[in-house]
Backbone and ligand atoms as CSV (ligand in chain L), in Angstrom:
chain,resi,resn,atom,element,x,y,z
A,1,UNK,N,N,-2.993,-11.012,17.476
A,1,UNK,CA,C,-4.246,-10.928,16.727
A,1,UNK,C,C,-4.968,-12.278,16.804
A,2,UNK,N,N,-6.129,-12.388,16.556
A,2,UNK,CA,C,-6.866,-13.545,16.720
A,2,UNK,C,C,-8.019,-13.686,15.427
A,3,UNK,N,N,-8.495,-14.380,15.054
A,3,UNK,CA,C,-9.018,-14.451,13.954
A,3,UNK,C,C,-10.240,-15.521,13.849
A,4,UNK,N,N,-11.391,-15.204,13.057
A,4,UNK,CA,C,-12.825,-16.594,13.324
A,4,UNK,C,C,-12.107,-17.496,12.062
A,5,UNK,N,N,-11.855,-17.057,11.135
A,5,UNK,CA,C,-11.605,-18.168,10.204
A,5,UNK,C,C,-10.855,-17.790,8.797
A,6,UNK,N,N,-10.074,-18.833,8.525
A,6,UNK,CA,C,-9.101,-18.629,7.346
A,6,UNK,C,C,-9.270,-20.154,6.107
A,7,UNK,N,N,-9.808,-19.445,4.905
A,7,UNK,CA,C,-10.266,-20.219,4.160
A,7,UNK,C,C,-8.933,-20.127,2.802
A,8,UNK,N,N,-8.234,-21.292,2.760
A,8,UNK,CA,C,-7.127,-21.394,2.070
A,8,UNK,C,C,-7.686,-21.474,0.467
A,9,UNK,N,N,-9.099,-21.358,0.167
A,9,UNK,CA,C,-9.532,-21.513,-1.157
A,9,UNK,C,C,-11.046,-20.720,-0.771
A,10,UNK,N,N,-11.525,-19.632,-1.522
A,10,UNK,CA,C,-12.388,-19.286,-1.609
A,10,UNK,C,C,-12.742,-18.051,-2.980
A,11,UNK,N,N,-14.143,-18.375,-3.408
A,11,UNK,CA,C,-14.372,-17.564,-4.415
A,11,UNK,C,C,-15.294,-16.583,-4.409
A,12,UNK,N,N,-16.089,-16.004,-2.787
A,12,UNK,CA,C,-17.113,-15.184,-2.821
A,12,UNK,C,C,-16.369,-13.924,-2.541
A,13,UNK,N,N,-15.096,-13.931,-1.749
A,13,UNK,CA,C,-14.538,-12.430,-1.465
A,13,UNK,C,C,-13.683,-12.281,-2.061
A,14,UNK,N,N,-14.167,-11.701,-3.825
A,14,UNK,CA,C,-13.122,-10.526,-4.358
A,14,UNK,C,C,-13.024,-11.412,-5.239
A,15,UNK,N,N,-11.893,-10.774,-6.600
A,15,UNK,CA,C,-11.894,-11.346,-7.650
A,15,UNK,C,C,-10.793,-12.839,-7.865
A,16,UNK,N,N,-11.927,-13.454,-8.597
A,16,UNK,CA,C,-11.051,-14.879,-8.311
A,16,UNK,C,C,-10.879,-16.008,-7.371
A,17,UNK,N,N,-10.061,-17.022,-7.556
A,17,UNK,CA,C,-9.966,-18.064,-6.384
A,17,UNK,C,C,-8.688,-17.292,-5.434
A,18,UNK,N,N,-9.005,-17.229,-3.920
A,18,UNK,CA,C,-8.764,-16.734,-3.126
A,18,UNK,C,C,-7.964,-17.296,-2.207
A,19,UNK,N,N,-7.041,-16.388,-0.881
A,19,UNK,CA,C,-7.367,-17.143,0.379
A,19,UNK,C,C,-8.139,-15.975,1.096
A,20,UNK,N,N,-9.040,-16.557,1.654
A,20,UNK,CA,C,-9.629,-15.137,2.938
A,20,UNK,C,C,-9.243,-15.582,4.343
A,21,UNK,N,N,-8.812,-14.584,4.953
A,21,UNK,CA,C,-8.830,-14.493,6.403
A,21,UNK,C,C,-10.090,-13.619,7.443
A,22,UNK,N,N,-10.413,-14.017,8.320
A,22,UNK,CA,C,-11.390,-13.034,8.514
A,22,UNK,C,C,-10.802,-12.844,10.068
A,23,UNK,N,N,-10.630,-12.061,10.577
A,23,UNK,CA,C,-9.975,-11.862,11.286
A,23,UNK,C,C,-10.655,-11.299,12.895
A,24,UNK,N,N,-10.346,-10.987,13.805
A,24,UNK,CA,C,-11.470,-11.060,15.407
A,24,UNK,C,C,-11.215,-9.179,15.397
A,25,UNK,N,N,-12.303,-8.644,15.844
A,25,UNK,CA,C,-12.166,-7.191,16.646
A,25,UNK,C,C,-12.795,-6.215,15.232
A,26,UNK,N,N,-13.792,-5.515,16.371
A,26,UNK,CA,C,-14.741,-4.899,15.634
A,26,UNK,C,C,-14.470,-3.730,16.204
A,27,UNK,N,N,-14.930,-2.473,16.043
A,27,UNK,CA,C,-15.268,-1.464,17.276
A,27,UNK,C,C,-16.749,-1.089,16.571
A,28,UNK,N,N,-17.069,-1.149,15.752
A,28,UNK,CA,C,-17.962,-0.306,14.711
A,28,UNK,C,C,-19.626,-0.964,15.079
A,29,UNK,N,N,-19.649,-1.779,15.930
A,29,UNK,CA,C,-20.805,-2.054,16.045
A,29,UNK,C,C,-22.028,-1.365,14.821
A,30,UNK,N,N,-21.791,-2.094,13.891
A,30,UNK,CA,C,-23.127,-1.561,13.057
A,30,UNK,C,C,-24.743,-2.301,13.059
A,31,UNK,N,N,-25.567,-1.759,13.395
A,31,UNK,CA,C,-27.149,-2.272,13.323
A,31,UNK,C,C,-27.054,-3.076,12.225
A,32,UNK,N,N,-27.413,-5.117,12.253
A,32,UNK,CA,C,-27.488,-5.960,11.201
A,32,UNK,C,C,-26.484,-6.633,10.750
A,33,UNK,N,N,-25.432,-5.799,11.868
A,33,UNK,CA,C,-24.183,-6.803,11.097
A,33,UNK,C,C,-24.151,-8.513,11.480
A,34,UNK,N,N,-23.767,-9.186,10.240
A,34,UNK,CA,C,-23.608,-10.433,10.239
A,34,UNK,C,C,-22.844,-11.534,10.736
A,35,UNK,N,N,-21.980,-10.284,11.213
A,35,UNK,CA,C,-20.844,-10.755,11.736
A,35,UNK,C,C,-20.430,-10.789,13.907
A,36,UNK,N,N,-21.371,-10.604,13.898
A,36,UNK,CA,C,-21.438,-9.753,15.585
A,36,UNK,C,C,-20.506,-11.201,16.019
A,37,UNK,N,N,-20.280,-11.851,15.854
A,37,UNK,CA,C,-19.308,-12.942,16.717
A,37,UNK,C,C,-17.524,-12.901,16.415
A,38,UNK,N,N,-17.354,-12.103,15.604
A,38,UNK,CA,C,-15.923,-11.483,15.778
A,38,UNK,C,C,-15.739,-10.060,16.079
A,39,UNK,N,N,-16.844,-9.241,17.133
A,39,UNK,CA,C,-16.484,-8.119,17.549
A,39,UNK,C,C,-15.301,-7.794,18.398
A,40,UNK,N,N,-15.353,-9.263,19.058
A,40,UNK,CA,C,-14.263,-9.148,20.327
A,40,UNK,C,C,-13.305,-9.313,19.671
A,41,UNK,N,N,-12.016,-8.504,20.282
A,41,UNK,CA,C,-10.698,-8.770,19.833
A,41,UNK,C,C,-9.942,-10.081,20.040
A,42,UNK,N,N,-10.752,-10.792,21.086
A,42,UNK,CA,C,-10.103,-12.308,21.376
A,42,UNK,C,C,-10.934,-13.536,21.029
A,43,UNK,N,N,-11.774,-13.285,20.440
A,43,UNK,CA,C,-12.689,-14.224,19.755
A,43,UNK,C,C,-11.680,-14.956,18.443
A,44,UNK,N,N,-12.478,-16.086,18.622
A,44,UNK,CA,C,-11.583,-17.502,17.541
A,44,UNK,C,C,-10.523,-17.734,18.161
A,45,UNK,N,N,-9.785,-18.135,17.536
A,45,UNK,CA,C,-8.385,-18.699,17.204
A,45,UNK,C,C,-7.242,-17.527,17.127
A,46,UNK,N,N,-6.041,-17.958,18.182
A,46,UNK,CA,C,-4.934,-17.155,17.840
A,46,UNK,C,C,-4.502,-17.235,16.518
A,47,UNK,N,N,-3.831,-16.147,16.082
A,47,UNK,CA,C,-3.065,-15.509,14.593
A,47,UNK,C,C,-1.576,-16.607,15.008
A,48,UNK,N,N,-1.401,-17.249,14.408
A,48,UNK,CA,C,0.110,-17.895,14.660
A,48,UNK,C,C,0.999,-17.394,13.431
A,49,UNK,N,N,2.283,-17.180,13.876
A,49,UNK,CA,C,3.386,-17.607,13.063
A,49,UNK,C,C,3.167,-18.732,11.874
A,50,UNK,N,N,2.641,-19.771,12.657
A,50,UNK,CA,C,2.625,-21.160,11.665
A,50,UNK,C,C,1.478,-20.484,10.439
A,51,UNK,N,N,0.437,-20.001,10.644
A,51,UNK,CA,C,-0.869,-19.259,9.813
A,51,UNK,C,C,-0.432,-18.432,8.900
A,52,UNK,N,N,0.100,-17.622,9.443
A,52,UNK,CA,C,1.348,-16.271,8.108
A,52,UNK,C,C,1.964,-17.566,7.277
A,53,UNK,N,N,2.844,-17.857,8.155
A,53,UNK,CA,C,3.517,-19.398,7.008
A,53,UNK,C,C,2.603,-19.608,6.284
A,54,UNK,N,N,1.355,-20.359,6.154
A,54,UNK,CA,C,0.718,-21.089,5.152
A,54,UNK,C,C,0.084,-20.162,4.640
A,55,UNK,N,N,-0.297,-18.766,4.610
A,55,UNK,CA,C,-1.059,-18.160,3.854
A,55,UNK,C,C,-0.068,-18.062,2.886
A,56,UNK,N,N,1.314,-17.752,3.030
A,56,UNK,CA,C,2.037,-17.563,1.927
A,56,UNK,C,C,2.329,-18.434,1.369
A,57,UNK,N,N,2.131,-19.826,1.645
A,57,UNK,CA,C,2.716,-20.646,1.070
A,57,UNK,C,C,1.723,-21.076,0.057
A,58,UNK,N,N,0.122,-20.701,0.300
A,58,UNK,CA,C,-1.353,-21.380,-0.227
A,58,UNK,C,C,-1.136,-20.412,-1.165
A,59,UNK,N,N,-0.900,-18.902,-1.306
A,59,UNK,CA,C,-0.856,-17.905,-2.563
A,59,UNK,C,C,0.562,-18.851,-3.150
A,60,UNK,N,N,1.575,-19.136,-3.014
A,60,UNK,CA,C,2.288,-19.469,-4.087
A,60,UNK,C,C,2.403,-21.093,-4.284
A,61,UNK,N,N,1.366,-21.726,-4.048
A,61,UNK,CA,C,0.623,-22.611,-4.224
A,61,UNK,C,C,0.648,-22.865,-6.323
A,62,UNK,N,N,1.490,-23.833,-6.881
A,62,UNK,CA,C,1.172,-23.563,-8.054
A,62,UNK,C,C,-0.136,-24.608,-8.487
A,63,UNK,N,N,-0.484,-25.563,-7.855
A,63,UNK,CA,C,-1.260,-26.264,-8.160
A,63,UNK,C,C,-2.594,-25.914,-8.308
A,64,UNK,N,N,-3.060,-25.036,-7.329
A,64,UNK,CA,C,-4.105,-24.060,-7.255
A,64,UNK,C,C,-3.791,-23.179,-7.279
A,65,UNK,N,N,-3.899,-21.886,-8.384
A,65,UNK,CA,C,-3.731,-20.646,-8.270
A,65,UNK,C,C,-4.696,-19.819,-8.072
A,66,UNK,N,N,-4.065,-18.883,-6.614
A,66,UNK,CA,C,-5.022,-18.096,-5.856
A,66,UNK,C,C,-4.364,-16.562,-6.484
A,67,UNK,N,N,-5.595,-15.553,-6.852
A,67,UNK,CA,C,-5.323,-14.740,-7.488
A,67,UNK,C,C,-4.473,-13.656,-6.527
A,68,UNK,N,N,-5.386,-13.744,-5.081
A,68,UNK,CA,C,-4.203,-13.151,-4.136
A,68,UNK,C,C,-5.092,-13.415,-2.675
A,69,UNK,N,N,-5.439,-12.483,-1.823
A,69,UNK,CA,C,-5.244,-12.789,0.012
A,69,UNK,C,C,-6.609,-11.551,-0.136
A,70,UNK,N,N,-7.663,-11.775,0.669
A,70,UNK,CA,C,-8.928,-11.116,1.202
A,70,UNK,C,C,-8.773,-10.549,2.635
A,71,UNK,N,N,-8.500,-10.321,3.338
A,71,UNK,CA,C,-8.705,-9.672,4.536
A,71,UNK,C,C,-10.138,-8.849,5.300
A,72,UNK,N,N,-10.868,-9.789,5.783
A,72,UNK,CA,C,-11.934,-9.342,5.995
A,72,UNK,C,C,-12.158,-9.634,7.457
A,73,UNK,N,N,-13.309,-9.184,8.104
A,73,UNK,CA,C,-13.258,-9.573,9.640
A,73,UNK,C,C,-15.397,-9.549,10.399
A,74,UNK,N,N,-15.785,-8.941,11.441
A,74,UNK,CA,C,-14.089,-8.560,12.378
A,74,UNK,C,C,-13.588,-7.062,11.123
A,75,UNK,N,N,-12.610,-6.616,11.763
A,75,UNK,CA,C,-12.096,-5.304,11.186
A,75,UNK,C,C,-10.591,-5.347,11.371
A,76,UNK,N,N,-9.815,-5.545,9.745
A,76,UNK,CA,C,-8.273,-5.783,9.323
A,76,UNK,C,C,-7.729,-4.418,10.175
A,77,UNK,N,N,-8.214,-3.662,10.014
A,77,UNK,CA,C,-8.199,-2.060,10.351
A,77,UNK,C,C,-8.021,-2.087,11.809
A,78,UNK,N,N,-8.983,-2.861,12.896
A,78,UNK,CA,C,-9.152,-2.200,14.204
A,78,UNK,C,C,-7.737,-2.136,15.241
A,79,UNK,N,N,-7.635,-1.493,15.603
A,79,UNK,CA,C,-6.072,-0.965,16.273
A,79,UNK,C,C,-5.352,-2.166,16.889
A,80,UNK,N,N,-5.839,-3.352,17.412
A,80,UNK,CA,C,-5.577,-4.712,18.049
A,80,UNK,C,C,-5.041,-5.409,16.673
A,81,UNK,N,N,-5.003,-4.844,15.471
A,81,UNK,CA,C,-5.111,-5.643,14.457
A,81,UNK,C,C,-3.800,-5.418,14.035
A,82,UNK,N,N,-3.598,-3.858,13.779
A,82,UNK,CA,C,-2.545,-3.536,12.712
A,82,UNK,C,C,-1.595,-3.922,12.671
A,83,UNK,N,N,-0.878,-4.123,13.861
A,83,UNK,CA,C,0.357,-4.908,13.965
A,83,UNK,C,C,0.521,-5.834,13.002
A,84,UNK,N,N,-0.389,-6.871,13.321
A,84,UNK,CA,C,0.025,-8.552,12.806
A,84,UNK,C,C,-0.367,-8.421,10.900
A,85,UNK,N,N,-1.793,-7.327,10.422
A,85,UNK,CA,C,-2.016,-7.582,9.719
A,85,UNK,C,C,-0.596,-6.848,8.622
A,86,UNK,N,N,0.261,-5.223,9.474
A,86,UNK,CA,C,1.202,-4.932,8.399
A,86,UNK,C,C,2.346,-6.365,8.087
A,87,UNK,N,N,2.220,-6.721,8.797
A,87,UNK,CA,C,2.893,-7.358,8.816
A,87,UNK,C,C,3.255,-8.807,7.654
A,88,UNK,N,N,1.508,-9.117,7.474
A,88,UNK,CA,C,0.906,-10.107,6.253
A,88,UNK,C,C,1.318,-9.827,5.525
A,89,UNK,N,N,0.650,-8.081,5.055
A,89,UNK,CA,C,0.216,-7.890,3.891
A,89,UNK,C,C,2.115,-7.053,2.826
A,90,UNK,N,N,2.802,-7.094,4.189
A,90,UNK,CA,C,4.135,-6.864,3.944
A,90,UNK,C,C,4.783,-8.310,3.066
A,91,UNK,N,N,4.610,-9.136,4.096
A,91,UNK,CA,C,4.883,-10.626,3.113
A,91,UNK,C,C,4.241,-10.916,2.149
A,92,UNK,N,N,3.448,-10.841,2.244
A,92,UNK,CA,C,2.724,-10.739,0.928
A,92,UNK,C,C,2.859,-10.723,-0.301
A,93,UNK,N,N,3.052,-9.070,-0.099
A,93,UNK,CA,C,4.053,-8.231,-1.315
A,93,UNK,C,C,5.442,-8.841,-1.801
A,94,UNK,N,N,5.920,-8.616,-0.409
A,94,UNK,CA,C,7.605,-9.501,-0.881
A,94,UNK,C,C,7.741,-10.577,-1.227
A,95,UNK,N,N,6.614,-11.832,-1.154
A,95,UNK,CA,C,7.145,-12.992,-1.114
A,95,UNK,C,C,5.996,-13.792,-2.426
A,96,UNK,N,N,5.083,-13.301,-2.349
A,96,UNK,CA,C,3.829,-13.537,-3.468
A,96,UNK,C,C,3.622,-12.881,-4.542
A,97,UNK,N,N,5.125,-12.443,-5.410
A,97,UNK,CA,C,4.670,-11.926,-6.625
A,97,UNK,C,C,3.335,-12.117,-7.317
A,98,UNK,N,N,2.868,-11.191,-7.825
A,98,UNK,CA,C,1.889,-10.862,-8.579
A,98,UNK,C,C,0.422,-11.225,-8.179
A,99,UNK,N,N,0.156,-11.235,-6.553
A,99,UNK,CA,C,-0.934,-11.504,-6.005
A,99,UNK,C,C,-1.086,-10.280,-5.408
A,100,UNK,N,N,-2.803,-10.080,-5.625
A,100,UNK,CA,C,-3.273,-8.909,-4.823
A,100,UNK,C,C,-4.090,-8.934,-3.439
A,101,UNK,N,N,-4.010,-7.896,-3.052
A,101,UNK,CA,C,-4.472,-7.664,-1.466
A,101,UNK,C,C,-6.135,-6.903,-1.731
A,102,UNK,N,N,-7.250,-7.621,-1.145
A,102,UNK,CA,C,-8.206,-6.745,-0.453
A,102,UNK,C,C,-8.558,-6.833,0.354
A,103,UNK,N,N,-8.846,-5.804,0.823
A,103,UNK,CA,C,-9.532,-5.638,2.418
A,103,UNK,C,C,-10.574,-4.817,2.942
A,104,UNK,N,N,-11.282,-5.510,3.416
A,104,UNK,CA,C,-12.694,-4.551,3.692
A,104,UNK,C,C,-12.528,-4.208,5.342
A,105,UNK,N,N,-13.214,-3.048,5.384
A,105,UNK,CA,C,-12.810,-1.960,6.362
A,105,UNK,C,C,-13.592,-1.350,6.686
A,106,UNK,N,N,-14.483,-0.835,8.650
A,106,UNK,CA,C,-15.352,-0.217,8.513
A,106,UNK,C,C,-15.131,1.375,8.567
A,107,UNK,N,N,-14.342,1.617,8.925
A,107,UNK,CA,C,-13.258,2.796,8.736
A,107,UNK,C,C,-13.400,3.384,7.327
A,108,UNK,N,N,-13.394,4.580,7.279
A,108,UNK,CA,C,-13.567,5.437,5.837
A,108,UNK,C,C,-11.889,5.798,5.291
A,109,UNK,N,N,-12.210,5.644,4.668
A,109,UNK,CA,C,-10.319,5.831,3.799
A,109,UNK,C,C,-9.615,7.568,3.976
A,110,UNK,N,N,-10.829,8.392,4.660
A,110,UNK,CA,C,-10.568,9.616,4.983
A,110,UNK,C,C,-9.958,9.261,6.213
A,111,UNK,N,N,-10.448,8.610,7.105
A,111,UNK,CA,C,-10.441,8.716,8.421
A,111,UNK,C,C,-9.432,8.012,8.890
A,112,UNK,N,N,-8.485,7.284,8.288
A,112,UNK,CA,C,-7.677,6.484,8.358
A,112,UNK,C,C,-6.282,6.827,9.426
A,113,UNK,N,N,-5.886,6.299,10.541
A,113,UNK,CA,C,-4.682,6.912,11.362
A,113,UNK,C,C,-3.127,6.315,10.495
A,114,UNK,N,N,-1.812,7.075,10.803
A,114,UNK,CA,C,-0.925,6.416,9.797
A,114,UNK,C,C,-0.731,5.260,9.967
A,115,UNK,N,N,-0.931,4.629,10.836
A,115,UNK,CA,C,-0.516,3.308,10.903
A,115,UNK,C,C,-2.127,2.311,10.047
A,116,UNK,N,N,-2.974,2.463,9.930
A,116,UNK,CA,C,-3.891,1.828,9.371
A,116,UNK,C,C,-3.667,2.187,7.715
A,117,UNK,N,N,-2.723,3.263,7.519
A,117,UNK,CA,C,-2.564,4.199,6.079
A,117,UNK,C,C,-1.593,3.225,5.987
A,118,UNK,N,N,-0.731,2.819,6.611
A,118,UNK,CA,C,-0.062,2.040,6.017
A,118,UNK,C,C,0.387,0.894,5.529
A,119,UNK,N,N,-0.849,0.455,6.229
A,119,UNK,CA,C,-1.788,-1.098,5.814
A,119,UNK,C,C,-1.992,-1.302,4.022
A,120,UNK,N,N,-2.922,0.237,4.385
A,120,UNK,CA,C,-3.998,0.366,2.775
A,120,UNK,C,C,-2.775,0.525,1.602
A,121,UNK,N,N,-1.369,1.207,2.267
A,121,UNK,CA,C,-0.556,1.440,1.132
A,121,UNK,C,C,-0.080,0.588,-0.036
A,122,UNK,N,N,-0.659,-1.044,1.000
A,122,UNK,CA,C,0.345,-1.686,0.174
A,122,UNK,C,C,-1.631,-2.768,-0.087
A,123,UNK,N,N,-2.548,-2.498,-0.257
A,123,UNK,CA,C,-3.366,-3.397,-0.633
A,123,UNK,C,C,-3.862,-2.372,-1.358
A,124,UNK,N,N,-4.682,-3.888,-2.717
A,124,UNK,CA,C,-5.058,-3.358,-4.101
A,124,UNK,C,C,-6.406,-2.749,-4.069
A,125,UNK,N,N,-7.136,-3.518,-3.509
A,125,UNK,CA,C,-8.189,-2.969,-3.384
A,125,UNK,C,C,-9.042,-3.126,-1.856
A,126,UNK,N,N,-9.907,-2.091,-1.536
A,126,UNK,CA,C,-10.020,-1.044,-0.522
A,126,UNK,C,C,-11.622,-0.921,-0.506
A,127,UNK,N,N,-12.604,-1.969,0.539
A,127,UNK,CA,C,-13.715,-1.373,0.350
A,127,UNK,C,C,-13.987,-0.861,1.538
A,128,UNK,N,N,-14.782,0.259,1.926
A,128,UNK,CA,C,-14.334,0.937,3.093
A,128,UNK,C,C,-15.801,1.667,3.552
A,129,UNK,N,N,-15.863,1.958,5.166
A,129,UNK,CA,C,-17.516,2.143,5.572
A,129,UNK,C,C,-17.699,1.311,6.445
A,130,UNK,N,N,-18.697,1.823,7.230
A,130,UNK,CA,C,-19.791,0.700,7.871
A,130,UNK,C,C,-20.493,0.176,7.186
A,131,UNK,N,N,-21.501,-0.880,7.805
A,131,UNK,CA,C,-22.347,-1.536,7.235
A,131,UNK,C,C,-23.725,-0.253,7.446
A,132,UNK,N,N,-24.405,-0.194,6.713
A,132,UNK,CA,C,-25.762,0.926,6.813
A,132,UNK,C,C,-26.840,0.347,6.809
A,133,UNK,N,N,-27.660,-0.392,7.410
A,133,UNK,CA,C,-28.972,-1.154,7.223
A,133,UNK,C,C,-29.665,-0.477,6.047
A,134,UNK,N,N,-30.243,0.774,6.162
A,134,UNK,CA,C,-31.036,1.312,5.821
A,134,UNK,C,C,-30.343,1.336,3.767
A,135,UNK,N,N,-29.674,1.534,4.532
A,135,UNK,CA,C,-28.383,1.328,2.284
A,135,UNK,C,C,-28.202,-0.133,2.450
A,136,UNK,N,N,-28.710,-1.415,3.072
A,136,UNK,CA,C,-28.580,-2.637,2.436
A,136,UNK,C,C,-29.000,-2.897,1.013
A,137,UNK,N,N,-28.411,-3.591,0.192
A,137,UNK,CA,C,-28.736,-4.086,-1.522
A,137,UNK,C,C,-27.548,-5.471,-1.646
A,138,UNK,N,N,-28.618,-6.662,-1.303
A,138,UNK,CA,C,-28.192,-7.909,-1.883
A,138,UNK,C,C,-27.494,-7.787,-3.071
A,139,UNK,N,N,-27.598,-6.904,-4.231
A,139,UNK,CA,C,-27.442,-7.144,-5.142
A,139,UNK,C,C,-26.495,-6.306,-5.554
A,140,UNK,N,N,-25.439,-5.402,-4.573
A,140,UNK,CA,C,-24.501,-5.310,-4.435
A,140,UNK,C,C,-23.305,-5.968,-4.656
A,141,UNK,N,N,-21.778,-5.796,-5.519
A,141,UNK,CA,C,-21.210,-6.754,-5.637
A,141,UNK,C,C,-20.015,-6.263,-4.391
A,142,UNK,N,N,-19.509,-7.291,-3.481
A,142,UNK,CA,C,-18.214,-6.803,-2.570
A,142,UNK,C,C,-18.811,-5.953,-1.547
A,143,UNK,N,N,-19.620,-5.674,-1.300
A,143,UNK,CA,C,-20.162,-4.869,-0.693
A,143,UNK,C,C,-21.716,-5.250,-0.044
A,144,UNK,N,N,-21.753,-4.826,1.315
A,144,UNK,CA,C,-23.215,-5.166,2.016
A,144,UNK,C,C,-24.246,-3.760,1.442
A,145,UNK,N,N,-23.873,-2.420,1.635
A,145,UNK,CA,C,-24.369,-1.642,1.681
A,145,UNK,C,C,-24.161,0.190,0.454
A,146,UNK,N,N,-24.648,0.823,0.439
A,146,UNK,CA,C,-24.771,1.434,-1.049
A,146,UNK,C,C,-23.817,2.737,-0.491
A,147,UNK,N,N,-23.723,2.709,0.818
A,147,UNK,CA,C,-22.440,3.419,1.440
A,147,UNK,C,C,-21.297,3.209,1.146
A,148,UNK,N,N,-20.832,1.662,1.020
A,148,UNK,CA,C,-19.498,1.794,1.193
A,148,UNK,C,C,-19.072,1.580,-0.104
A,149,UNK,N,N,-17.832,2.205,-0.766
A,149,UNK,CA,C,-17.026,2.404,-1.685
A,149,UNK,C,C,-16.121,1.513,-1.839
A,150,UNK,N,N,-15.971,0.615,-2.537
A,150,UNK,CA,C,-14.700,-0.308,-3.697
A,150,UNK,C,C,-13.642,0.643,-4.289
A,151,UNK,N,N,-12.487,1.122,-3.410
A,151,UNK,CA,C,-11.651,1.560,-3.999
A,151,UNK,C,C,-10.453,0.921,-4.606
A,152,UNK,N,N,-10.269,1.015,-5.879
A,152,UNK,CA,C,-8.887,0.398,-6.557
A,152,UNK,C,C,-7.724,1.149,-6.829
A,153,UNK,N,N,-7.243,0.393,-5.753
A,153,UNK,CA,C,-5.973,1.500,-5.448
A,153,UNK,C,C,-4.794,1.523,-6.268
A,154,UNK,N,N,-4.785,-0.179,-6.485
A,154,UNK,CA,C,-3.486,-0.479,-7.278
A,154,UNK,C,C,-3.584,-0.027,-8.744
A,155,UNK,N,N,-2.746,0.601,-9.686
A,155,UNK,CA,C,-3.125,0.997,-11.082
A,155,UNK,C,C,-2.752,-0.401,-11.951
A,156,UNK,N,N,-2.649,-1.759,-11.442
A,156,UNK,CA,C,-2.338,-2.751,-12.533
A,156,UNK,C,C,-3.384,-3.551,-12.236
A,157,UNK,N,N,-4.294,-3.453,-11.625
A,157,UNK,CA,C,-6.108,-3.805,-11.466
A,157,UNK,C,C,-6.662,-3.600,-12.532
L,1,SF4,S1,S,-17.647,-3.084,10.230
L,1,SF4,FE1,FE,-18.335,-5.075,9.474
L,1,SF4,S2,S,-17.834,-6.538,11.116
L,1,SF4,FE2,FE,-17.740,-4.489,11.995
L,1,SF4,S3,S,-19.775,-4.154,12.898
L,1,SF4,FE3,FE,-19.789,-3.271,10.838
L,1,SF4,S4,S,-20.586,-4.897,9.499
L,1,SF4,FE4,FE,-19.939,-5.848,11.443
């Protein structure tokens, strides 16, 4: 997996002080997206071993407490992805008590194959869709567009 950028402290994606990853590979080409420079699956920076290391180590970080891990892209979802990301969001769980997972996705939570289902199984919250020009609203929270849905999956949210 390859990834544009991983921010070990951030507070615009999702609730709380954060880490976000944003990760490379799109397929969804949506009209307006903001993001058109992590469509390619090999765009940025390789995903290292050493990177998993410090994400887990920045969530159990006591000096700064990060409420949990963002997964955004680029698309956590796109099939080049799933591998490395079950893999995170597996450590994650096991190793980062009481931190939560979100991940935005252009993929609809209907449409989901099992292996991308089994991504979502273990993250809390789930915003899911393309981007829709025509449904853009700045004033949207977590969300670009009036399409896509904030699902909260986890029941201790
Ligand atoms: S899903 Fe997101 S990153 Fe992918 S094309 Fe749409 S807006 Fe861009």
């Amino acid at each position: 997996m390859f990834y544009s950028a991983y921010h070990s402290i951030d507070v615009v994606n999702g609730e709380g002080t954060r880490c976000t990853l944003f990760v490379s590979g799109c397929a969804h080409a949506c009209k307006g997206c903001y993001n058109q420079s992590t469509w390619r699956v090999d765009a940025g920076h390789q995903f290292t071993q050493h990177l998993e290391d410090s994400i887990i180590a920045d969530l159990n970080d006591t000096r700064i407490r990060r409420r949990g891990l963002s997964l955004s892209g680029g698309d956590p979802l796109h099939p080049a992805n799933v591998s490395a990301v079950l893999q995170l969001v597996q450590r994650v769980k096991k190793e980062c008590i009481g931190k939560d997972i979100w991940l935005w996705t252009g993929y609809q939570m209907s449409e989901l194959t099992s292996e991308q289902a089994a991504i979502v199984e273990l993250v809390d919250v789930l915003i899911d869709g393309k981007f829709e020009q025509a449904l853009a609203d700045p004033s949207l929270k977590w969300r670009g567009s009036a399409n896509q849905i904030i699902h909260t999956l986890s029941k201790r949210l």
